[in-house]
Structure formats: structure tokens, C-alpha cells
N, C-alpha and C positions, 0 to 999 in steps of 0.2 A: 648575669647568666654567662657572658660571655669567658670573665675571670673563672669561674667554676669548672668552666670547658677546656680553657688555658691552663687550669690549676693541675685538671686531671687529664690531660693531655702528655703533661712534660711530666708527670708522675706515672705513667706509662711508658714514655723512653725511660727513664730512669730504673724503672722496676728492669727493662729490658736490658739494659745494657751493663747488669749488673755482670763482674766479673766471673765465669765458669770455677766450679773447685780445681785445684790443678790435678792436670792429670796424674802427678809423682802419686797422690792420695790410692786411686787406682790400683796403680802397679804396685808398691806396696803389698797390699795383701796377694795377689796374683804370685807376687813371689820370694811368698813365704817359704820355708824350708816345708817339705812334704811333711806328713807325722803318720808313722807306722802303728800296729798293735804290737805288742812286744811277740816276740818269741815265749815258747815255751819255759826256756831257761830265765828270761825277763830280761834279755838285752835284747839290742835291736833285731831285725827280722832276717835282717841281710850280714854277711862276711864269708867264709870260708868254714862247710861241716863236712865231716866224716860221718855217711850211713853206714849202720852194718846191717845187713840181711839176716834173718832167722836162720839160715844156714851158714853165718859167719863169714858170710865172702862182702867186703868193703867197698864202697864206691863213693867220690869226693862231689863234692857240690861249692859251687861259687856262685852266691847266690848275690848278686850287685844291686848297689842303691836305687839303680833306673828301673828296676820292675825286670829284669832280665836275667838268666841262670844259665850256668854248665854245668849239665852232670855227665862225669867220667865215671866207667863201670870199671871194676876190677881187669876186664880183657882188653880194656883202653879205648874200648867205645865211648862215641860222645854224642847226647843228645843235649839242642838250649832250645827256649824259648822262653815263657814271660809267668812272671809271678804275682801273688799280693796275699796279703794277709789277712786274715778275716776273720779275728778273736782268736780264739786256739785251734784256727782251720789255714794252712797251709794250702794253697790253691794253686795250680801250674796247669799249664796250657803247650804244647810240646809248638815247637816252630813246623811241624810235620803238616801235610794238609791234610785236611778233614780233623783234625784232633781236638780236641775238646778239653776243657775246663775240669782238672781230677783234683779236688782234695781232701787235703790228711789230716784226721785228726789229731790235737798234736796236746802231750800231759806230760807232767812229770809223777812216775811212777812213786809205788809207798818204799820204795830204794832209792831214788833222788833220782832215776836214770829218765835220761828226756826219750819220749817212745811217739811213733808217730805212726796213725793207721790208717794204711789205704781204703777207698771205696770198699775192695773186696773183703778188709778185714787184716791183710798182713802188716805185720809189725816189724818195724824197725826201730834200732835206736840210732840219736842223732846224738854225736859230739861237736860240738863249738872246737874251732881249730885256729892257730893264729897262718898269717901270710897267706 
């Protein structure tokens, strides 16, 4: 009886003192590269667009890998804050307080033109820009 108790005794440290997975295992997935939804046009979600407004007046957009944006309006105004993508809904959040979560549904038209609509309905289109 005694050997049994011994047996399963040091079969108990043993069980215990088994080495941890390493932590590299872990981090690993932690920091994988992010994965976006595509854009509209089916590249990535982020780079540098040209909006044009229904009234033809243009405003640039830098839209960066971190979830973060500038848009410049035609009179050289600039609002940022934070973005994500969400199927063919463009979502932005202005750094402003109180501001809230607006987004755009985003297609590509039966003319191949990438068009993007606000809550309210207005439409713009978006050019891919390089630098």
C-alpha cells in the first residue's frame, strides 16, 4: 500500500512540474498582422483617396493602417479621428467630443465608379490615390 502511495505521489510532482507551453506560442498569434475587409474597389481599406461631393467640390482623405484618418476639405479645413471597416460600410468616428460613429455605405456603381453614402443619403465618389 505504501508503494501505491509512493507510486502516486511522485506521479503527482511529476504531472506538476511539467514544463509551461512557451510563452513565444502566445505572442505569436497576439501579433499577427491585423486583417482588414477590403474596400470597395478590393484593395485594402487604408491609403490616400480623393472624395468628390455631388456638387464637384473635392476633399482628400489619409486614411492609415492604425485605424486613424485626415480629411482635408477643399477650403483647407481638417478634421481626423478613427476608422474600421465593416463589409462595404466605411465607419469614422470624428476626434471632435461628443461625436459619434457615421457610416458609409460603400459599392461600386453599374459604371465601375466607387460611390459611398452617408447616413443622410448623400453620395460621393471615392478615387484610390497614390502618396
Amino acid at each position: 500500500m505504501r508503494k501505491i502511495i509512493l507510486v502516486a505521489a511522485f506521479a503527482a510532482v511529476a504531472a506538476c512540474s511539467q514544463p509551461e507551453a512557451p510563452a513565444e506560442e502566445a505572442t505569436t498569434e497576439e501579433a499577427a498582422a491585423p486583417t482588414f475587409d477590403a474596400a470597395a474597389d478590393g484593395g485594402v481599406p487604408y491609403g490616400n483617396f480623393k472624395v468628390t461631393l455631388a456638387d464637384g467640390t473635392v476633399q482628400t482623405e489619409e486614411v492609415r493602417e492604425d485605424g486613424t484618418f485626415t480629411s482635408t476639405s477643399a477650403s483647407g479645413e481638417v478634421e481626423t479621428g478613427t476608422w474600421v471597416q465593416k463589409g462595404n460600410q466605411y465607419c469614422t468616428t470624428l476626434d471632435a467630443e461628443g461625436a459619434v460613429e457615421r457610416c458609409h455605405t460603400e459599392s461600386i456603381d453599374e459604371n465601375g465608379v466607387w460611390v459611398s453614402v452617408d447616413p443622410e443619403g448623400q453620395t460621393v465618389t471615392v478615387e484610390r490615390v497614390e502618396g
